[in-house]
VMD Tcl script that draws the C-alpha trace (Angstrom):
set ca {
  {77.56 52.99 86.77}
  {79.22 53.44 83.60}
  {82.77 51.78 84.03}
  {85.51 51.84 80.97}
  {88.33 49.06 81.55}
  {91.21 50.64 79.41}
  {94.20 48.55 78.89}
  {97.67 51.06 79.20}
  {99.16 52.41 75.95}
  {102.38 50.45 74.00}
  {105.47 50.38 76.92}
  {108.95 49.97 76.40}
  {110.28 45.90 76.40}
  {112.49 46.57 79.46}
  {112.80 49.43 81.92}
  {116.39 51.00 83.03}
  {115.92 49.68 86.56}
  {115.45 46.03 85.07}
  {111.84 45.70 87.00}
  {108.63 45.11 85.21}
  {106.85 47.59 87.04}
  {109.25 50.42 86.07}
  {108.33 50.09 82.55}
  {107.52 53.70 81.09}
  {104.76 54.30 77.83}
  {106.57 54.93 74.74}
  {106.44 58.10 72.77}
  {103.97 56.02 69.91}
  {102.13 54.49 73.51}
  {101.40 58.31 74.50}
  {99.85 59.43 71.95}
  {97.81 56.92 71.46}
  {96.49 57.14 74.61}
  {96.28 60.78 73.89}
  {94.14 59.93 70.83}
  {91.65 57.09 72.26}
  {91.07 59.82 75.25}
  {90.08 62.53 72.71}
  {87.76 59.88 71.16}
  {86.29 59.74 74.35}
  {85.78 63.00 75.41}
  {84.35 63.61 71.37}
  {81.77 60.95 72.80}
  {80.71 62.82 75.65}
  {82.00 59.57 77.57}
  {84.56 61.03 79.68}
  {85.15 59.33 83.21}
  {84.59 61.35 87.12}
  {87.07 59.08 88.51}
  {89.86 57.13 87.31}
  {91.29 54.32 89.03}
  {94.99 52.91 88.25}
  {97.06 49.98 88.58}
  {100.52 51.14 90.96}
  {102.72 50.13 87.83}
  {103.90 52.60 86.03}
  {102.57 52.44 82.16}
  {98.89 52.23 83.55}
  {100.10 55.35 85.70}
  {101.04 57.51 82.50}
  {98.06 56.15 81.11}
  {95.38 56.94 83.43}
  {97.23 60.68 83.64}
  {97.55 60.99 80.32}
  {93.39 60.54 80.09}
  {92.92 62.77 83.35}
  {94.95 65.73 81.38}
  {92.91 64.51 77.94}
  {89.47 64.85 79.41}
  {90.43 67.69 82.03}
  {89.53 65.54 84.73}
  {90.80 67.74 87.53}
  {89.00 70.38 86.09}
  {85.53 69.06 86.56}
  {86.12 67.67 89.99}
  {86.83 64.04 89.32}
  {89.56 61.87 91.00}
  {92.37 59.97 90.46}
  {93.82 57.15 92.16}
  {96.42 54.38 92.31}
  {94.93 51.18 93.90}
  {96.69 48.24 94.26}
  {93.56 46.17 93.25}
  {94.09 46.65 89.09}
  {97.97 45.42 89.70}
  {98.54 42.23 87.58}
  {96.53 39.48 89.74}
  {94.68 41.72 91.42}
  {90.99 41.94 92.58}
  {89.58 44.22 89.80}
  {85.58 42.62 90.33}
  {85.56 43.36 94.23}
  {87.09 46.97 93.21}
  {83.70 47.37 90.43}
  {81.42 46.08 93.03}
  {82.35 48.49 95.89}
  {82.63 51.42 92.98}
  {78.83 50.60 92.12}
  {77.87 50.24 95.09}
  {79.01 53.46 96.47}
  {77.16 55.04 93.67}
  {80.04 56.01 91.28}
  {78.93 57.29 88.05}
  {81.75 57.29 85.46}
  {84.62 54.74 86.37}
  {87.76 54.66 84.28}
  {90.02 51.76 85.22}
  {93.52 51.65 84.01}
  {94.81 48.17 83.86}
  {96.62 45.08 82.16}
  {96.23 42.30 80.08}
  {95.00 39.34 80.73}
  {93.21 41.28 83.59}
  {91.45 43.71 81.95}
  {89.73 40.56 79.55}
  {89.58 38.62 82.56}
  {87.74 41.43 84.89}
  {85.17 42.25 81.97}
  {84.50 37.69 81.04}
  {83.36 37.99 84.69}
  {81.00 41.36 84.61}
  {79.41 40.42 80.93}
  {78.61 36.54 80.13}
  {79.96 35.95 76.89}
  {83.13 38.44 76.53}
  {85.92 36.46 74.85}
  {88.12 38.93 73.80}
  {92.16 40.06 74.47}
  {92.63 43.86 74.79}
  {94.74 45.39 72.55}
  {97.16 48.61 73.82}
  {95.01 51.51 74.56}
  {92.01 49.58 74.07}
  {88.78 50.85 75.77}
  {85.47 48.76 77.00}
  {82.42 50.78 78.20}
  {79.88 49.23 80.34}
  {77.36 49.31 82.34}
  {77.39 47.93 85.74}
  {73.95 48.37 87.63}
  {74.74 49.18 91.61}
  {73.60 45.73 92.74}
  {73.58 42.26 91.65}
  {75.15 40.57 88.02}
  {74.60 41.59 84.89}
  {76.84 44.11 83.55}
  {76.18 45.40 80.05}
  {78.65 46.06 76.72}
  {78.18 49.68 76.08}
  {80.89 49.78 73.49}
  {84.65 49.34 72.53}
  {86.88 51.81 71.79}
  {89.12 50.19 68.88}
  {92.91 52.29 69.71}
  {93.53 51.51 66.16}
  {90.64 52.83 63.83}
  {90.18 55.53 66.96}
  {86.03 54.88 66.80}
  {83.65 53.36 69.42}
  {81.96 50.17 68.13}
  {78.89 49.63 69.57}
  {77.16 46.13 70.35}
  {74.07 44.88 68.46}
  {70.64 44.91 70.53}
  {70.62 41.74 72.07}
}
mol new
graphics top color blue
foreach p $ca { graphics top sphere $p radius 0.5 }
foreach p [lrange $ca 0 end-1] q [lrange $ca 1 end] { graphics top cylinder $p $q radius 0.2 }
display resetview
């Protein structure tokens, strides 16, 4: 499966009902989500079914990338799942995805979660996720071993691909 855990685009500090959750992407956040998703699609990289945290940044996020890559339009899916809320179970999520044969996974998540979920698919990931930031692996159907495919750096808007192991 080729999975790409995407961390949601720049949010506002506080949200007008005071709760964390609430917290909407800022005009800068947008497009920059808007951006990293063209990047994507420019790739030929663009995901069958996205999967979102419940809150609402990784919402606008993971919408913003189903309008982006025309998601709807080429019969993929989108849905909220409680699993890529903060503290959630993001690796039993991948391992069900994989093994249910899902081909192109976009998860829509959080920090430290989204560093956390891909430390435990790829041995030797150390790294934070920046806003908008996109990593592409691969996650065979069965067993350990997931592989870096590539980052997608929201800043410089380019994929950065690994060196051969």
């Amino acid at each position: 499966m080729k999975l790409y855990v995407m961390r949601h685009g720049s949010a506002e500090d506080h949200s007008e009902s005071g709760i964390d959750g609430d917290r909407a992407l800022t005009p800068a956040g947008r497009e920059r989500v808007r951006a990293v998703a063209k990047v994507l699609v420019d790739a030929n990289e663009e995901p069958m079914h996205i999967v979102t945290s419940p809150l609402v940044r990784a919402v606008q996020t993971a919408e913003i990338v189903a309008l982006v890559t025309r998601l709807g339009d080429r019969g993929g899916v989108l849905e909220v799942r409680r699993d890529l809320a903060p503290g959630g179970d993001a690796v039993s999520l991948v391992r069900r995805l994989a093994h249910e044969g899902k081909k192109r996974v976009l998860l829509a998540g959080h920090e430290p979660d989204c560093s956390g979920l891909v430390a435990a698919l790829v041995e030797g990931f150390g790294r934070s996720f920046d806003k908008a930031m996109v990593v592409g692996l691969h996650v065979p159907d069965q067993g350990p071993g997931a592989r870096l495919r590539f980052i997608l750096d929201p800043k410089k808007l380019e994929l950065v691909t690994p060196p051969p192991a």
